[in-house]
C-alpha positions as CSV (number, residue, x, y, z in Angstrom):
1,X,-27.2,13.8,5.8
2,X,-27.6,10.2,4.4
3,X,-25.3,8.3,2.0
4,X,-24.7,5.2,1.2
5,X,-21.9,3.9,2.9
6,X,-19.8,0.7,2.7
7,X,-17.0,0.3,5.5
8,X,-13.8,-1.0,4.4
9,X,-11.4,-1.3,6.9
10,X,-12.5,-0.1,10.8
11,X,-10.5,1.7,13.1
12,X,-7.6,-0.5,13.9
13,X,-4.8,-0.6,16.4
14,X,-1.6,-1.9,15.6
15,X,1.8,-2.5,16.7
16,X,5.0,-0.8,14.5
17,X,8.3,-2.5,14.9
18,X,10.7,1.0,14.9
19,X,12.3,1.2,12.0
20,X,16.5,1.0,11.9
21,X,18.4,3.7,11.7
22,X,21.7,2.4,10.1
23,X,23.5,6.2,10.5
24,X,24.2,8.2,13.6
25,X,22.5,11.3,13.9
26,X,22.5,14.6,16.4
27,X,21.2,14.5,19.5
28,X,19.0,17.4,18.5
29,X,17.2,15.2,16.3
30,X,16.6,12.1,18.8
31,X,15.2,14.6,21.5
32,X,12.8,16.0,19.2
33,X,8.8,15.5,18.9
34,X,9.3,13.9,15.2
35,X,11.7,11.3,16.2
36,X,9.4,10.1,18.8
37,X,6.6,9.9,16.9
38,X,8.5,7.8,14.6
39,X,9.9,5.5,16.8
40,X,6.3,5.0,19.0
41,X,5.1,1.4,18.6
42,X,1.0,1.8,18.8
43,X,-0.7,3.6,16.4
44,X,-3.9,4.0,15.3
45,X,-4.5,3.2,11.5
46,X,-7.1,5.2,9.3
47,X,-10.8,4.0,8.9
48,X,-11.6,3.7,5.5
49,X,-14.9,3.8,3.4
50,X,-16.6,3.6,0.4
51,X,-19.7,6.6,-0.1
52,X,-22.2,7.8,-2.4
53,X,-23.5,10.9,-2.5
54,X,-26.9,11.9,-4.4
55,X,-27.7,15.3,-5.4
56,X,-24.3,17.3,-4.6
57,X,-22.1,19.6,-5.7
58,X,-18.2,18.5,-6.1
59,X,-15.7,21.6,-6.0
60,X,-11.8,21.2,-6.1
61,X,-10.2,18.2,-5.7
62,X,-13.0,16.1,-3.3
63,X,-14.9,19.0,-1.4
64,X,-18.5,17.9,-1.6
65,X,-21.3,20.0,-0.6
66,X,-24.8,18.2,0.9
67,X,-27.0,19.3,2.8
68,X,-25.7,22.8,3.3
69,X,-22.8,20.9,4.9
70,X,-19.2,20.7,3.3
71,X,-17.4,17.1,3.2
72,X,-14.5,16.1,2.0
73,X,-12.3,12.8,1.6
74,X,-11.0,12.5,5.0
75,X,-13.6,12.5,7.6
76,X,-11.5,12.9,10.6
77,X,-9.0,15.4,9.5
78,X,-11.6,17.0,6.3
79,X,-12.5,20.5,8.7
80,X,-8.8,21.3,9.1
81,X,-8.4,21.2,5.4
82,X,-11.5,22.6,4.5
83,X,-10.6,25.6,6.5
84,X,-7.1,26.0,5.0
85,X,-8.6,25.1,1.7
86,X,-11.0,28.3,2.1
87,X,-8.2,30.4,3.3
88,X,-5.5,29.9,0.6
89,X,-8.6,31.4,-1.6
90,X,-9.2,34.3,0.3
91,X,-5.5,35.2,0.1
92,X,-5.4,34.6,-3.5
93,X,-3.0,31.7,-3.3
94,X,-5.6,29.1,-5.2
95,X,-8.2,29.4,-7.0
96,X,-9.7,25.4,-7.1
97,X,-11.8,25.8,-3.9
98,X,-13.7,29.3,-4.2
99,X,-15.6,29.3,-0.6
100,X,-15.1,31.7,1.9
101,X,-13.4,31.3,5.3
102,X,-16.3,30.9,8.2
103,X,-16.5,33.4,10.9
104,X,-16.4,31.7,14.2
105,X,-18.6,29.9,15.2
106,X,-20.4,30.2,11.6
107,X,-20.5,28.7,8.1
108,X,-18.4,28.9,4.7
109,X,-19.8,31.4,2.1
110,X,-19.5,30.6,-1.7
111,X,-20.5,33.1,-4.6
112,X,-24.1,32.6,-5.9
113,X,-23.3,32.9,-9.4
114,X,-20.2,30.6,-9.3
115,X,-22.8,28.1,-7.6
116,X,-25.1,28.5,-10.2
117,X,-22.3,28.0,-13.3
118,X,-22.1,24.0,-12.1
119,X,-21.8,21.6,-14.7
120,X,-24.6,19.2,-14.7
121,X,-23.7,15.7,-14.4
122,X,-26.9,13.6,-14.3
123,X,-25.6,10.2,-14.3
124,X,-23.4,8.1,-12.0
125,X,-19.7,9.0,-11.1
126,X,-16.7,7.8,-9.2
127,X,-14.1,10.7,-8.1
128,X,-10.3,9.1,-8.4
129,X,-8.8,12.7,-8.4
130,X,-6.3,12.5,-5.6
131,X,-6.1,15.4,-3.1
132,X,-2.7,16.4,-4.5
133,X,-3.7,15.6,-8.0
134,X,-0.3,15.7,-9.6
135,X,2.2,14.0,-7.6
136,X,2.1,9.6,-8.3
137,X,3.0,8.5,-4.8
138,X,-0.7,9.6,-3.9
139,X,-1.7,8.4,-7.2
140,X,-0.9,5.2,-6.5
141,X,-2.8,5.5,-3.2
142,X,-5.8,6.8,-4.4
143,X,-6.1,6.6,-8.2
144,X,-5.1,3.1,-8.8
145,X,-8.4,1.6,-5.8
146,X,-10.6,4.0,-7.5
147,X,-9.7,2.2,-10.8
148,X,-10.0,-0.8,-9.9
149,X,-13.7,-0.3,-8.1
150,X,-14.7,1.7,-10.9
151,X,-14.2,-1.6,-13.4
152,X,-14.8,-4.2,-11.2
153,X,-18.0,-3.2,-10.3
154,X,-19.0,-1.1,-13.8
155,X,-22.6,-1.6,-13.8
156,X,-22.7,0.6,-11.0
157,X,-21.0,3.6,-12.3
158,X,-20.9,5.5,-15.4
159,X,-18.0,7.4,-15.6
160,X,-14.5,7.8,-13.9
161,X,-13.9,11.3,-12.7
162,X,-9.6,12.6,-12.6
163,X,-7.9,15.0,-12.8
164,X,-5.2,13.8,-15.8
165,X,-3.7,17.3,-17.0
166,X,-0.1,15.7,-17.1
167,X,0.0,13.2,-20.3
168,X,1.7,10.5,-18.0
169,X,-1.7,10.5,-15.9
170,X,-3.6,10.2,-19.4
171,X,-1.5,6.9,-20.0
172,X,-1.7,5.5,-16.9
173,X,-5.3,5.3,-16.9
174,X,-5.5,3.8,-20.3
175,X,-3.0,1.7,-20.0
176,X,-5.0,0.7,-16.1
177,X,-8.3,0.1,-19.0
178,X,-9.8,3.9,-18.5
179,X,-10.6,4.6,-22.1
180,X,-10.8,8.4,-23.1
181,X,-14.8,7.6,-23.6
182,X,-15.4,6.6,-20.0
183,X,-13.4,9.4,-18.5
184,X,-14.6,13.1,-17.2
185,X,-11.7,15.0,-17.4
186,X,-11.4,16.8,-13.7
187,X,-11.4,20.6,-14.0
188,X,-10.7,21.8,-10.3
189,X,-11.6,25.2,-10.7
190,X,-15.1,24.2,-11.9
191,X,-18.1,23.5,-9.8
192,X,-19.7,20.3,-10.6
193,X,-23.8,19.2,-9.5
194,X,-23.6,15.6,-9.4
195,X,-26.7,13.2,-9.2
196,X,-24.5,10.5,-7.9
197,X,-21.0,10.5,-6.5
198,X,-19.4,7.9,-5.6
199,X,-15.4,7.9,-3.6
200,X,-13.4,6.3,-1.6
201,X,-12.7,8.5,1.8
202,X,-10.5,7.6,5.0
203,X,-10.7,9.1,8.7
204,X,-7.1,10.7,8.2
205,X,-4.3,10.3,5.8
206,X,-1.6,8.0,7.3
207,X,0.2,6.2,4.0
208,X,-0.6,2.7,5.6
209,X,-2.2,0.4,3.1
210,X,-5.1,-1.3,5.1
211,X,-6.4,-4.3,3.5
212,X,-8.7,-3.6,1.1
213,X,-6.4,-1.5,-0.8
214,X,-4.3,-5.0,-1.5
215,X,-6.3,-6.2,-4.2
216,X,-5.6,-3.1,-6.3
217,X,-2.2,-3.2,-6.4
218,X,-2.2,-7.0,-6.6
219,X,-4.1,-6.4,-10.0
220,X,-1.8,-3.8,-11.3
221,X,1.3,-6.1,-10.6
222,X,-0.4,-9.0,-11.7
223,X,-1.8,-7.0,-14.8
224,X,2.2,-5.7,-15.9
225,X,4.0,-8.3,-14.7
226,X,6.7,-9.7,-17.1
227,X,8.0,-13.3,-16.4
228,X,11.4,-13.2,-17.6
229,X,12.5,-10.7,-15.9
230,X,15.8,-11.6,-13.3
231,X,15.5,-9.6,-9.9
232,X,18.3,-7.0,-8.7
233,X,19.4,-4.4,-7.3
234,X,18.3,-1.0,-7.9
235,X,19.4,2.8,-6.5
236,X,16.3,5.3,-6.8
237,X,17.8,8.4,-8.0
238,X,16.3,12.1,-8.0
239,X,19.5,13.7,-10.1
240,X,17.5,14.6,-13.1
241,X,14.7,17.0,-11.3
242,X,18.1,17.7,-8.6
243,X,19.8,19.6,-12.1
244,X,16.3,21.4,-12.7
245,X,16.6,23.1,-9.7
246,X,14.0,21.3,-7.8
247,X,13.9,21.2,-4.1
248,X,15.4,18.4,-1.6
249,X,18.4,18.1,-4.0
250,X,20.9,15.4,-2.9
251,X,23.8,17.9,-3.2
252,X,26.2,14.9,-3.3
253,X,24.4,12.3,-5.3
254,X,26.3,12.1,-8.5
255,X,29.6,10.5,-6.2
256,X,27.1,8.8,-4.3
257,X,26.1,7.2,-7.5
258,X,29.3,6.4,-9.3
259,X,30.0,4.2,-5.4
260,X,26.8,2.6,-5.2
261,X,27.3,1.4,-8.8
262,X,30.2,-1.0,-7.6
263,X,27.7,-2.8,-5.2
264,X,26.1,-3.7,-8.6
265,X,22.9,-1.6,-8.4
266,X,21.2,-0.1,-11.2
267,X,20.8,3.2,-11.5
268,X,17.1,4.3,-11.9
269,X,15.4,7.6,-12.0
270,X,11.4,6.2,-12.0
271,X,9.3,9.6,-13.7
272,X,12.2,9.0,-16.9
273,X,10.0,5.3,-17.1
274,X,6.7,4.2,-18.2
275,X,4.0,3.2,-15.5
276,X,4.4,-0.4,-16.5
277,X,8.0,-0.3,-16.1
278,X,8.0,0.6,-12.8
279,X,5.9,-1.9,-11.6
280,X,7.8,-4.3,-13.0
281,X,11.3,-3.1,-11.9
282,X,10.2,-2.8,-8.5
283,X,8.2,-6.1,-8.2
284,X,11.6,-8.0,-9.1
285,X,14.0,-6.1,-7.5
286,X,15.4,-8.1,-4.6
287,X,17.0,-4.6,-3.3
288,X,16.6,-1.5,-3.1
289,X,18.1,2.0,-1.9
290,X,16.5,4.9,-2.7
291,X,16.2,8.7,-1.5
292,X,13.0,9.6,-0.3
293,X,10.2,10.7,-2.6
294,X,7.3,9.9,-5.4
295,X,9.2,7.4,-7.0
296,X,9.8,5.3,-3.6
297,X,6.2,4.8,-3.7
298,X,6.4,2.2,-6.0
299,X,7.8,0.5,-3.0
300,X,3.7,-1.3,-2.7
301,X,4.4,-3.2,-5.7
302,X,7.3,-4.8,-4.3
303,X,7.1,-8.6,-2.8
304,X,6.9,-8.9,0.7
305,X,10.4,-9.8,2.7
306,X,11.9,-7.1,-0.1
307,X,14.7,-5.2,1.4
308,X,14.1,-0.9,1.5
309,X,16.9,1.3,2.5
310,X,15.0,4.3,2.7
311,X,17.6,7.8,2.5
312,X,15.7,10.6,3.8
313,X,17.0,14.4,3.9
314,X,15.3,14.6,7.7
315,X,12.3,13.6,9.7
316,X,9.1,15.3,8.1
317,X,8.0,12.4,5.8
318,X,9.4,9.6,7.4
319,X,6.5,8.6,9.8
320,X,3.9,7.9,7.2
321,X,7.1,6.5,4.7
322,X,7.7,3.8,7.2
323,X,3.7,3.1,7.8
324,X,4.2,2.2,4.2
325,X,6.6,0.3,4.0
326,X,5.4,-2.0,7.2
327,X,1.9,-2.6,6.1
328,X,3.5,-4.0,2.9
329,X,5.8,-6.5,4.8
330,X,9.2,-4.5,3.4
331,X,12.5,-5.5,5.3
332,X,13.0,-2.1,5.7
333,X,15.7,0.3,7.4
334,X,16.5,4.1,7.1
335,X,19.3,6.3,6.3
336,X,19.6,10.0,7.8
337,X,21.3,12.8,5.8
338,X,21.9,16.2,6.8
339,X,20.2,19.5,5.4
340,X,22.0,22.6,4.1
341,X,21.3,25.2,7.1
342,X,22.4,28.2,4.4
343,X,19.2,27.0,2.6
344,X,16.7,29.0,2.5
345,X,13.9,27.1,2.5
346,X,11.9,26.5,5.4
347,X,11.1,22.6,4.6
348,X,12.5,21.0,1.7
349,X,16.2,21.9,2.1
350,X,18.9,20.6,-0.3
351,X,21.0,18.2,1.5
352,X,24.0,15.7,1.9
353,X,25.1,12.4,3.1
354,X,28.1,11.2,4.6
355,X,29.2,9.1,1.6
356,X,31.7,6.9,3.1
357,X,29.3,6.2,6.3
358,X,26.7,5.7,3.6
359,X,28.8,2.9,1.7
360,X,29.6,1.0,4.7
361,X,26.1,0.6,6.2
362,X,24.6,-0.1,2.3
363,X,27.1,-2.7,1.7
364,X,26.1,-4.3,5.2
365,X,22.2,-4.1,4.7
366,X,22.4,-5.9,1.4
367,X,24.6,-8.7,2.8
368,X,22.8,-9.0,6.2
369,X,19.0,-10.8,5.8
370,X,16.8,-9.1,8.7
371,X,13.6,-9.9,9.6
372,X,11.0,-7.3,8.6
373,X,9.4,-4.6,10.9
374,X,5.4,-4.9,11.4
């Protein structure tokens, strides 16, 4: 199967500073396989790319089918999800990618006349739906590069392809210079036959920024950017969607807020602003504390040498949190909390910190000036 294929960024090895822990924390939770993980200095960063592929079919978010082969954005890891892709279908609990699990050792299955139903697309596209189409950390990992390909090299594309069925998705591309006119509207339970697709795909998906992905959100900052603004400090708050019920709620956070506010931070909640106001809030700040989630994603925009104290409800995110904040040169730290064991959740539980411990150690990190991990 041929495409044509651009390397961005190789394989690469690197060396990660650990992050700080500023909290004590079990012993349970330093003996286990997450914590090590964390705290191991070599890694292997993703490869990424830049493809086109002629005469497909595009189903779901990025599953691609050439050649009587199925491909998908990562490369590396793309059979694992493929596989559970096919499976959640069979069980009923999607319906974007309608293939059929393989039997061993033999290939997926998809329905002749949902094949047949694909809507023709005979000229040039680029794919910027991200493989969780609705949450804006990935966004901002893969919807703001694909932007910024798609207009800097225009004459080579057609059309931008997304998913946008929130409004705020909508804005964001227009206000990014997507107008409605240039833009197919991504429907991921349709099958699509493409004469020309063009993405960006990666090996595996590790949440460091390698360096092609810099002069994307260079642009963006550069594009919102507002001069006058001071810099300070700012607390990243999730009590809005913590009152609706939503999972990983901060059990604590409304006394952790009315403390944090005599350090002089500003209390922000990033999905109540507009696109452009988060860039610019968080390239200014000169601080920031926040609880782990979308909204800390913002962290790229941030200059580099900008000190992140990252609160995290346990160990399951943190990894690829703390890839992100190293390959963007963030003097960064972290703060453990503890999860509800009456909740019943399996992943995701609510949780609490130990505000007094939590006061002490913020109060420290924004006086002390450390020298960033890499």
């Amino acid at each position: 199967m041929e495409t044509d294929f651009h390397l961005l960024d190789d394989y690469k090895k690197i060396r990660r500073t650990p992050p700080r822990f500023l909290n004590n924390f079990s012993p349970s939770v330093m003996g286990s396989h997450g914590f090590s993980k964390i705290m191991a200095a070599e890694r292997n960063v993703h490869k990424r790319t830049l493809e086109t592929f002629q005469e497909c079919r595009l189903l779901g978010e990025d599953f691609i089918i050439k050649d009587g082969e199925i491909f998908n954005r990562y490369f590396a890891t793309g059979f694992a999800r493929t596989k559970t892709s096919a499976e959640n279908f069979q069980s009923g609990k999607s319906r974007k990618l309608k293939i059929h699990p393989a039997e061993e050792g033999g290939k997926y299955t998809i329905e002749r006349l949902y094949y047949s139903s694909s809507v023709d697309l005979d000229f040039r596209v680029f794919l910027g739906t991200s493989d969780e189409p609705v949450n804006y950390g990935m966004w901002l990992f893969i919807v703001i590069p694909a932007v910024h390909e798609f207009l800097e090299n225009r004459h080579l594309y057609d059309k931008f392809m997304c998913h946008c069925s929130r409004p705020w998705q909508r804005k964001i591309l227009r206000g990014l210079g997507i107008p409605d006119a240039d833009l197919i509207e991504h429907d991921l339970e349709k099958i699509y036959r493409c004469a020309s697709l063009t993405l960006h795909r990666a090996s595996h998906r590790d949440l460091y920024l390698r360096d092609s992905y810099f002069p994307a959100i260079r642009w963006v900052a550069e594009k919102f950017k507002n001069q006058g603004s001071a810099s300070e400090r700012i607390f990243v708050s999730r009590l809005s969607r913590t009152k609706n019920g939503a999972y990983r709620g901060l059990l604590n956070e409304e006394i952790f807020i009315d403390e944090i506010k005599k350090l002089d931070f500003r209390i922000v909640e990033p999905e109540l602003l507009s696109f452009v106001e988060q860039v610019n809030l968080f390239a200014r700040a000169s601080t920031i504390v926040g609880l782990g989630g979308a909204g800390m994603f913002n962290t790229v925009f941030c200059k580099e040498g900008t000190k992140v104290l990252d609160i995290e409800s346990g160990l399951k995110f943190l990894d690829s949190h703390c890839n992100m904040f190293s390959s963007c040169k963030l003097d960064y730290a972290v703060l453990l909390g503890e999860e509800d064991p009456e909740d019943p959740r399996l992943v995701q539980k609510r949780w609490k910190i130990d505000i007094k411990e939590s006061m002490q150690v913020i109060e420290s990190f924004v006086k002390d000036r450390m020298s960033h991990p890499t």
